[in-house]
PDB file with one MODEL, atoms N, CA, C and O in Angstrom:
MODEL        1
ATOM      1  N   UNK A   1     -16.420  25.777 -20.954  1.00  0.00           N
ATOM      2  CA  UNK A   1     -15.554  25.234 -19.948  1.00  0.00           C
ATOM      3  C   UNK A   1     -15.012  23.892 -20.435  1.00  0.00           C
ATOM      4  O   UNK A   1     -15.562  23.007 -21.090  1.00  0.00           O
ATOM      5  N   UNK A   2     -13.784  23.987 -19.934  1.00  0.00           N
ATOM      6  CA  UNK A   2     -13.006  22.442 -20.424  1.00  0.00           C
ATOM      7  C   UNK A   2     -13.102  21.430 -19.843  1.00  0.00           C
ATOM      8  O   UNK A   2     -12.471  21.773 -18.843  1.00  0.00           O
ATOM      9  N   UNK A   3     -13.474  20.125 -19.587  1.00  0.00           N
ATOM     10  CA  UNK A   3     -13.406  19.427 -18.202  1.00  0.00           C
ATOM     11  C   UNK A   3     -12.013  18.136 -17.987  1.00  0.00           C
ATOM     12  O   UNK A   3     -11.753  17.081 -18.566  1.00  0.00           O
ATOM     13  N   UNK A   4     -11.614  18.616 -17.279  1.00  0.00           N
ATOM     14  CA  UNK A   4     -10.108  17.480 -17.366  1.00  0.00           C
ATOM     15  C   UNK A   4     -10.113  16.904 -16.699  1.00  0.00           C
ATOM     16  O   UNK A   4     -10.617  17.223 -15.622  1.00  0.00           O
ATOM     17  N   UNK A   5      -9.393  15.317 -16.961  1.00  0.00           N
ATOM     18  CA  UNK A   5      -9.735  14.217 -16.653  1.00  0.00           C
ATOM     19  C   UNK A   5      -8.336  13.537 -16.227  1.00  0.00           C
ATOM     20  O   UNK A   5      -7.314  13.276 -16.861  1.00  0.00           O
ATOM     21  N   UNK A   6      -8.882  13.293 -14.352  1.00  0.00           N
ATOM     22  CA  UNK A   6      -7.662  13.020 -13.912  1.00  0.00           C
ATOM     23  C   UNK A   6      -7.522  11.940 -13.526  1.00  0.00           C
ATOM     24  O   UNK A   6      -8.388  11.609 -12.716  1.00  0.00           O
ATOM     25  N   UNK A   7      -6.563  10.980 -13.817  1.00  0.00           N
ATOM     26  CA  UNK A   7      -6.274   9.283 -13.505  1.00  0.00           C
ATOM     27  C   UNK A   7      -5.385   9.690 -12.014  1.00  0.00           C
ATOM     28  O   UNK A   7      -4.602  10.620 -11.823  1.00  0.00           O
ATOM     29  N   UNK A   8      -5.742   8.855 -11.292  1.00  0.00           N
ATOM     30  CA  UNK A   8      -4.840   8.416 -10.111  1.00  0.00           C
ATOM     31  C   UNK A   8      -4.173   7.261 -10.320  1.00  0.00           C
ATOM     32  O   UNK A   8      -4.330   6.459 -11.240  1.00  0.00           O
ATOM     33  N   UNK A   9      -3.400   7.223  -9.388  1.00  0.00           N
ATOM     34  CA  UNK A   9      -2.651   6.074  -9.897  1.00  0.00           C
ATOM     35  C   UNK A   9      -2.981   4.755  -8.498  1.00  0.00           C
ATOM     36  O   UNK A   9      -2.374   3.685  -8.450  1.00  0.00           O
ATOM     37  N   UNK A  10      -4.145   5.224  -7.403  1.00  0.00           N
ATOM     38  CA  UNK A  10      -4.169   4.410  -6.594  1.00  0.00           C
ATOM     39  C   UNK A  10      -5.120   4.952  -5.713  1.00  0.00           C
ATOM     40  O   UNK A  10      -4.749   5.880  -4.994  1.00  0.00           O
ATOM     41  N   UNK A  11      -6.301   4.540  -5.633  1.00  0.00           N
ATOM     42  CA  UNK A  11      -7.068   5.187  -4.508  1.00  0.00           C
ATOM     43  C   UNK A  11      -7.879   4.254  -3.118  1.00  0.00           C
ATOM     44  O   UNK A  11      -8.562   3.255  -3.341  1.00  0.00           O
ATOM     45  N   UNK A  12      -7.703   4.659  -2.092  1.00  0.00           N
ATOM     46  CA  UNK A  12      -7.407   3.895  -0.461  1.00  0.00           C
ATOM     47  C   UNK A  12      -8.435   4.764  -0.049  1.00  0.00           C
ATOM     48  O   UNK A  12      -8.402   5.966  -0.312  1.00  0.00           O
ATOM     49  N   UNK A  13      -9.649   4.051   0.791  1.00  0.00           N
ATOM     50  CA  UNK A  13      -9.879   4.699   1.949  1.00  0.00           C
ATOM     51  C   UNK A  13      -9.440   4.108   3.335  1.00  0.00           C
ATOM     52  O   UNK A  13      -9.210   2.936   3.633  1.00  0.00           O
ATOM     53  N   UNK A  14      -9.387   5.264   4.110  1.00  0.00           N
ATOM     54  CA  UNK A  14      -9.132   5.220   5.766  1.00  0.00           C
ATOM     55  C   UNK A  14      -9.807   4.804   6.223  1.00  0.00           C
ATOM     56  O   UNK A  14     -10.963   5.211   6.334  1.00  0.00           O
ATOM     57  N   UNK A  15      -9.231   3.592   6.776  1.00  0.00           N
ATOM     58  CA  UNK A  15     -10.082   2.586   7.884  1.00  0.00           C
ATOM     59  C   UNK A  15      -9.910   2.987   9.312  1.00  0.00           C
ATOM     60  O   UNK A  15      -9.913   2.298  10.332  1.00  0.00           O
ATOM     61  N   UNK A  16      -9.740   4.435   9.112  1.00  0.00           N
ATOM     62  CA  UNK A  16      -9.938   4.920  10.841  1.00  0.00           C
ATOM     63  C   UNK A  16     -10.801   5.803  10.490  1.00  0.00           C
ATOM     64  O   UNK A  16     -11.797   5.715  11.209  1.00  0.00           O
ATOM     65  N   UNK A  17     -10.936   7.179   9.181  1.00  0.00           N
ATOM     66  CA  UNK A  17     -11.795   7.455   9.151  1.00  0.00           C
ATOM     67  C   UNK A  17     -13.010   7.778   8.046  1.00  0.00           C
ATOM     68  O   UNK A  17     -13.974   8.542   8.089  1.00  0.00           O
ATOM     69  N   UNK A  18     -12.639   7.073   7.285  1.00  0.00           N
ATOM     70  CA  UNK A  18     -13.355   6.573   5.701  1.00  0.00           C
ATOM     71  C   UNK A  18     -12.995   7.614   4.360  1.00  0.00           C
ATOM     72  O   UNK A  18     -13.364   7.594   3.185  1.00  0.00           O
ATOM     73  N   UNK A  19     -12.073   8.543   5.158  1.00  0.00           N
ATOM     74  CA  UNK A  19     -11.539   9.389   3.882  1.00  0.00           C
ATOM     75  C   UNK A  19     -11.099   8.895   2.808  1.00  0.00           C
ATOM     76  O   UNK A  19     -10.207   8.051   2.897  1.00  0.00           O
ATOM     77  N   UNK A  20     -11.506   9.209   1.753  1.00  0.00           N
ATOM     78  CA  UNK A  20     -10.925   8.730   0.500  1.00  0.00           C
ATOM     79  C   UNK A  20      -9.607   9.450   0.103  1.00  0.00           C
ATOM     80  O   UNK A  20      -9.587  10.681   0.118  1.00  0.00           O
ATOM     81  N   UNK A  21      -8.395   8.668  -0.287  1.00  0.00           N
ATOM     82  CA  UNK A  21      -7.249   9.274  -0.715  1.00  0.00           C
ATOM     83  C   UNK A  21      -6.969   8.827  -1.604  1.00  0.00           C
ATOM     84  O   UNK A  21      -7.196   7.637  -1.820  1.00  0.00           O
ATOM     85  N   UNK A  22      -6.226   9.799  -2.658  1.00  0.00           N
ATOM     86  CA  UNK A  22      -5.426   9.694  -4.090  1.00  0.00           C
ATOM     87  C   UNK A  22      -3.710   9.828  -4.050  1.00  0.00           C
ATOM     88  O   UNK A  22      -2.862   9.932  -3.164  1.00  0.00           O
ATOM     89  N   UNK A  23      -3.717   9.762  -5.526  1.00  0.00           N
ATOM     90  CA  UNK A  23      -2.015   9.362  -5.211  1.00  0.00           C
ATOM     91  C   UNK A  23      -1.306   8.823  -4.865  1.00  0.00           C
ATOM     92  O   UNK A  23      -0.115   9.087  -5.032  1.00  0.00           O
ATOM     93  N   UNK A  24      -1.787   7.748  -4.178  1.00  0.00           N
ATOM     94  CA  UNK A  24      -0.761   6.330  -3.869  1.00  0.00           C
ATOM     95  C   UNK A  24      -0.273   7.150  -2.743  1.00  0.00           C
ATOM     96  O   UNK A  24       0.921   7.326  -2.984  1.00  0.00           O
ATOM     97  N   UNK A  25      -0.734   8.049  -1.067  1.00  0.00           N
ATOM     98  CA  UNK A  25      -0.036   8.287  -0.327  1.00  0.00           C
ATOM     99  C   UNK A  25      -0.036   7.190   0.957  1.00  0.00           C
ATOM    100  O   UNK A  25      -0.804   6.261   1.205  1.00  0.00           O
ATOM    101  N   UNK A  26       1.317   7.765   1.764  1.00  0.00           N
ATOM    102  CA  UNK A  26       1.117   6.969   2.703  1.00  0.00           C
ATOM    103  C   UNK A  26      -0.118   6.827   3.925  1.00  0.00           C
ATOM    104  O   UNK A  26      -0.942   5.947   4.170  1.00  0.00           O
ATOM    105  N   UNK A  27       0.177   8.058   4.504  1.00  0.00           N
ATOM    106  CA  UNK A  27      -0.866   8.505   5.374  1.00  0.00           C
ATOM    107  C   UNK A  27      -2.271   9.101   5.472  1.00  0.00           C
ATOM    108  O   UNK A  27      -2.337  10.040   4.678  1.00  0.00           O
ATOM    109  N   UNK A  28      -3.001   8.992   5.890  1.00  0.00           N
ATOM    110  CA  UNK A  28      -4.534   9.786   5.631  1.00  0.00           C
ATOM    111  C   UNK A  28      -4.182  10.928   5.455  1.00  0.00           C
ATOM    112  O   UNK A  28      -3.329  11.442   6.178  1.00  0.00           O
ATOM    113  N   UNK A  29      -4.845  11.658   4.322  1.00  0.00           N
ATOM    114  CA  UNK A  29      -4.924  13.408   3.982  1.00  0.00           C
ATOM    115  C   UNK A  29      -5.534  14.095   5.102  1.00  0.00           C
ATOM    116  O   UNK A  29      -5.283  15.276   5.342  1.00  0.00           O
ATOM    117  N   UNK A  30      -6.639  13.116   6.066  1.00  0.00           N
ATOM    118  CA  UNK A  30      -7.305  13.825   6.775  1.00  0.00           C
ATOM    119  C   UNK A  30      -7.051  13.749   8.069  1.00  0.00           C
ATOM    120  O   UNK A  30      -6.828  14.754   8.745  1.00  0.00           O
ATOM    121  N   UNK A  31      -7.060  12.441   8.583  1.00  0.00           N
ATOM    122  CA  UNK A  31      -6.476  11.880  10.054  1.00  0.00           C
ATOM    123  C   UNK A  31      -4.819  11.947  10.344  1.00  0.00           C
ATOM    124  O   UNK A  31      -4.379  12.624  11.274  1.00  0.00           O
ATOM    125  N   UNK A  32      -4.124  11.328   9.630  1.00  0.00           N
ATOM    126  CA  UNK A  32      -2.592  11.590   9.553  1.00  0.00           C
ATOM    127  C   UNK A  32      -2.636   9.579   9.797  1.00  0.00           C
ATOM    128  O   UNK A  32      -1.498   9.113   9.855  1.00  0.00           O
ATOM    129  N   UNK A  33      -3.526   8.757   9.897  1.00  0.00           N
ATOM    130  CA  UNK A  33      -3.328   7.107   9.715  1.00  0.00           C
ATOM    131  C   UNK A  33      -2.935   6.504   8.717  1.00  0.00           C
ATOM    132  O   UNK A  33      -3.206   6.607   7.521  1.00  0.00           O
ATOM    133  N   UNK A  34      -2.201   5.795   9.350  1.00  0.00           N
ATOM    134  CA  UNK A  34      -1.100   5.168   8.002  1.00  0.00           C
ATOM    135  C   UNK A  34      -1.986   4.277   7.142  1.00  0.00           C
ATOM    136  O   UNK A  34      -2.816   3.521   7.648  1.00  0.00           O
ATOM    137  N   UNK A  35      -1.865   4.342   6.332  1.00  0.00           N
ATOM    138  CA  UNK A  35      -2.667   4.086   5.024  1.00  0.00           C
ATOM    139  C   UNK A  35      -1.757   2.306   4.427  1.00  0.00           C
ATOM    140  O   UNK A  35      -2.189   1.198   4.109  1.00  0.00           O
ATOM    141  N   UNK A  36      -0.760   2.755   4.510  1.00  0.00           N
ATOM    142  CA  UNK A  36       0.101   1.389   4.348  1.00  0.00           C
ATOM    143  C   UNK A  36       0.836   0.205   5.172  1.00  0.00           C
ATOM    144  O   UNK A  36       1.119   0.472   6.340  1.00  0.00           O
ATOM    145  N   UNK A  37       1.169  -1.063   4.683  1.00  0.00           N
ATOM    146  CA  UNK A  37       1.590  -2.095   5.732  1.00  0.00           C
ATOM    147  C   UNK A  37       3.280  -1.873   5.574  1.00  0.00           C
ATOM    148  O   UNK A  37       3.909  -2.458   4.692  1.00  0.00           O
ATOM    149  N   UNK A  38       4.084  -0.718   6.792  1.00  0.00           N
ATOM    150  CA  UNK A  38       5.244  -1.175   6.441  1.00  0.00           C
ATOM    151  C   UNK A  38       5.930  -2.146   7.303  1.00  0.00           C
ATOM    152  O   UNK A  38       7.147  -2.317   7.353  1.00  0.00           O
ATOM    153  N   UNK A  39       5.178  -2.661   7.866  1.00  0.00           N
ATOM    154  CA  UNK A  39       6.042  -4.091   8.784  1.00  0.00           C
ATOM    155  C   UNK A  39       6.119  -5.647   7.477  1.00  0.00           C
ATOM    156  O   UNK A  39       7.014  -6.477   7.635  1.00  0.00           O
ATOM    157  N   UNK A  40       5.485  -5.749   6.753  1.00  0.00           N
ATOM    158  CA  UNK A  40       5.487  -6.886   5.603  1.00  0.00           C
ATOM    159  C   UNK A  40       5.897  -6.475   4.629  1.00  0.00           C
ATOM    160  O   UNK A  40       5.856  -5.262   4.421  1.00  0.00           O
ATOM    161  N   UNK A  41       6.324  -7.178   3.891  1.00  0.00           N
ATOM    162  CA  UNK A  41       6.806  -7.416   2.666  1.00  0.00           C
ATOM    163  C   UNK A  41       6.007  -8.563   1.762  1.00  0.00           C
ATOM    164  O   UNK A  41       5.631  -9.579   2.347  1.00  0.00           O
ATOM    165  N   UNK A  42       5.789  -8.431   0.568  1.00  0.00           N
ATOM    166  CA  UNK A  42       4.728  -9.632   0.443  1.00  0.00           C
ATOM    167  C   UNK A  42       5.846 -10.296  -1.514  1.00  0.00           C
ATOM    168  O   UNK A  42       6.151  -9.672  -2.531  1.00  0.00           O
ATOM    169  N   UNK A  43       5.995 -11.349  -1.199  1.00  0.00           N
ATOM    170  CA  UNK A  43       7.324 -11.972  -2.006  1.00  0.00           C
ATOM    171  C   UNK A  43       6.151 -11.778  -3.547  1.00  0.00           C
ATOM    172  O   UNK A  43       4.926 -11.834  -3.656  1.00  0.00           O
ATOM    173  N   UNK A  44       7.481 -11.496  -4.722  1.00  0.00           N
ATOM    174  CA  UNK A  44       6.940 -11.403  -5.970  1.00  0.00           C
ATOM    175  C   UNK A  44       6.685 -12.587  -6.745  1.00  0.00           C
ATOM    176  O   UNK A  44       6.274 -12.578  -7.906  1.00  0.00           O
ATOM    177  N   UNK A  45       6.882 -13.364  -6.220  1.00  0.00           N
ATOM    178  CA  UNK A  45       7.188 -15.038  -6.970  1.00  0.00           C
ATOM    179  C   UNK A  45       6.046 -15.688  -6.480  1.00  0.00           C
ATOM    180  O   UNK A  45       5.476 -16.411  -7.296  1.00  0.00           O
ATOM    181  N   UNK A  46       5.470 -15.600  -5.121  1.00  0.00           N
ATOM    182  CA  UNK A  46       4.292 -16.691  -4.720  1.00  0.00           C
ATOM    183  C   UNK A  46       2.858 -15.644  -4.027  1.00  0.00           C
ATOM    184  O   UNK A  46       1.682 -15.916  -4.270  1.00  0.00           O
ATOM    185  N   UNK A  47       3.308 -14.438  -3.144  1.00  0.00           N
ATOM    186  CA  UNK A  47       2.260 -13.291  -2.749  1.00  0.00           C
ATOM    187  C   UNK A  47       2.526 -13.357  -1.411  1.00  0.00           C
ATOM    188  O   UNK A  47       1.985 -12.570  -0.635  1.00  0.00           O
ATOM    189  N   UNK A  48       3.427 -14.344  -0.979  1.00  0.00           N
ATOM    190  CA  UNK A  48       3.144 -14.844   0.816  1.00  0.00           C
ATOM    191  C   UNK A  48       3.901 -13.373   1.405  1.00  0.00           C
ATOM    192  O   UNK A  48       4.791 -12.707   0.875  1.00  0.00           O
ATOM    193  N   UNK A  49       3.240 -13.180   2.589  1.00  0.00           N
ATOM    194  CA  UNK A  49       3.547 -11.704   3.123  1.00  0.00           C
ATOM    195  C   UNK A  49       4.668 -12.418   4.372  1.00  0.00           C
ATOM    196  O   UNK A  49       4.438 -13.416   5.055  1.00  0.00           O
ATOM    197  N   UNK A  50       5.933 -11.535   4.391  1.00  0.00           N
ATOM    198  CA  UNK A  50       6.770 -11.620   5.113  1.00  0.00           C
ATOM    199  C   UNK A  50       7.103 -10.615   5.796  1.00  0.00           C
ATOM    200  O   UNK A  50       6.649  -9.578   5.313  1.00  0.00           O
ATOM    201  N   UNK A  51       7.985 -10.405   7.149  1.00  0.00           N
ATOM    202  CA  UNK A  51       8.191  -9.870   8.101  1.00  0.00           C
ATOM    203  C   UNK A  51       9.196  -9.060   6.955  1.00  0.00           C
ATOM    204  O   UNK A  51       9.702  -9.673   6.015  1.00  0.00           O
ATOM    205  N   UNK A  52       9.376  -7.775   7.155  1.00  0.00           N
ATOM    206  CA  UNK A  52      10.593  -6.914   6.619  1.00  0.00           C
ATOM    207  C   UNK A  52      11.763  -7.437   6.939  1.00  0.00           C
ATOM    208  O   UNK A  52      12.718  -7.288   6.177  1.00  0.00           O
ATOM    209  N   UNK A  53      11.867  -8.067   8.002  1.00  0.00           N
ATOM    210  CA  UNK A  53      13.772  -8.444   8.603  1.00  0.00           C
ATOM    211  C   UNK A  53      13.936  -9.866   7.279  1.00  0.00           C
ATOM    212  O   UNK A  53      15.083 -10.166   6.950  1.00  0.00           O
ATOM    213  N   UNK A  54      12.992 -10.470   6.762  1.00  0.00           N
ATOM    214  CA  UNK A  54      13.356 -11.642   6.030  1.00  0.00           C
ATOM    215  C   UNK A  54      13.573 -11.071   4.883  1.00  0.00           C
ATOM    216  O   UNK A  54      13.100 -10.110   4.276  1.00  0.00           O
ATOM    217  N   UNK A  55      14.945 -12.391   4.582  1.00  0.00           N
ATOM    218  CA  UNK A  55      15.869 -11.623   3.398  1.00  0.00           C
ATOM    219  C   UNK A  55      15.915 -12.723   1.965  1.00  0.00           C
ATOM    220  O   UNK A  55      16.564 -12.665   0.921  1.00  0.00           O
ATOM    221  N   UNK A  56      14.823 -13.789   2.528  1.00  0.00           N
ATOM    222  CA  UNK A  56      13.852 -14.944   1.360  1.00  0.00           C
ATOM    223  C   UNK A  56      12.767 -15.223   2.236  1.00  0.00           C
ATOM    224  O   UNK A  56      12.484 -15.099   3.428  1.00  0.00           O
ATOM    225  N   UNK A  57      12.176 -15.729   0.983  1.00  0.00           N
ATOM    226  CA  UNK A  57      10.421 -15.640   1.096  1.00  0.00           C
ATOM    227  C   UNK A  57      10.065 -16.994   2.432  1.00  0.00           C
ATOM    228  O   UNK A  57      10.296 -18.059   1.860  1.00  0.00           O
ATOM    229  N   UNK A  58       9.760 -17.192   3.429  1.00  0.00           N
ATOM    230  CA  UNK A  58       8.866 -18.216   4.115  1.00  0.00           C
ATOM    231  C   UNK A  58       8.524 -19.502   3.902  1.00  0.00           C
ATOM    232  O   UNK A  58       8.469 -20.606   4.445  1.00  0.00           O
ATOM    233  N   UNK A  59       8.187 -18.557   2.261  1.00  0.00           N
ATOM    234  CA  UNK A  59       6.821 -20.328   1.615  1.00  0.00           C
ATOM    235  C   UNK A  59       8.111 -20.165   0.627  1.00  0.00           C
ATOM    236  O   UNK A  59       8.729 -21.228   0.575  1.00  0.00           O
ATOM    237  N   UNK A  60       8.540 -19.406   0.039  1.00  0.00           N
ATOM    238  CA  UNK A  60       9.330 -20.064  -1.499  1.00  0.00           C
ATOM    239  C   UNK A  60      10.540 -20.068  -1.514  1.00  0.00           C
ATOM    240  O   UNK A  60      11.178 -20.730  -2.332  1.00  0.00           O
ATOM    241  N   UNK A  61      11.097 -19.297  -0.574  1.00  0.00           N
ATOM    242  CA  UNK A  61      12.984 -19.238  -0.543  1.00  0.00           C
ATOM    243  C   UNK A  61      13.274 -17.965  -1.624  1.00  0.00           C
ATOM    244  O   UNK A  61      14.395 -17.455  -1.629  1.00  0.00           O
ATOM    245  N   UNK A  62      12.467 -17.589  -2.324  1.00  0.00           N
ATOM    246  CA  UNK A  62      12.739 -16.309  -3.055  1.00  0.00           C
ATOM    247  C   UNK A  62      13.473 -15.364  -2.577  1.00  0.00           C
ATOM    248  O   UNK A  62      13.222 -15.118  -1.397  1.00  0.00           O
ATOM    249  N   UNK A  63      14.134 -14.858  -2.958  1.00  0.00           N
ATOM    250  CA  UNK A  63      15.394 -13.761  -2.216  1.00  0.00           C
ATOM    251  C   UNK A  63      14.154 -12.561  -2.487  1.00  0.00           C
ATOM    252  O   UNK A  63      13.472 -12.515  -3.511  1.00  0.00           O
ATOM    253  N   UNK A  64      14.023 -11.471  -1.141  1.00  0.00           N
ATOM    254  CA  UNK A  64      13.038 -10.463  -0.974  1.00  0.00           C
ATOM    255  C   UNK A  64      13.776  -9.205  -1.564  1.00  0.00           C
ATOM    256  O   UNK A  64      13.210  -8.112  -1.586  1.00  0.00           O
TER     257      UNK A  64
ENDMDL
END
């Protein structure tokens, strides 16, 4: 037997119900809970997390 060896590219568990998920998805495989923050945005220049409607960063003025 061969054994193959698989990289994910991102693995999350569910903090509603501790399922472990692969693949960088959005939602739980098991519950259907969103797995990701899409109300923030978090700026590439300093890390500070911003509201999606902002169109520069809070703390740095960085264009988002």
């Amino acid at each position: 037997m061969v054994e193959v060896e698989r990289s994910f590219s991102e693995v999350q568990v569910c903090s509603n119900c501790g399922e472990i998920n692969y693949d960088n998805v959005n939602f739980c495989q098991d519950c259907g809970n969103m797995l990701k923050d899409f109300t923030h945005v978090f700026c590439e220049i300093c890390g500070a997390k911003n509201p999606v409607e902002n169109k520069n960063c809070s703390e740095c003025k960085n264009i988002l």
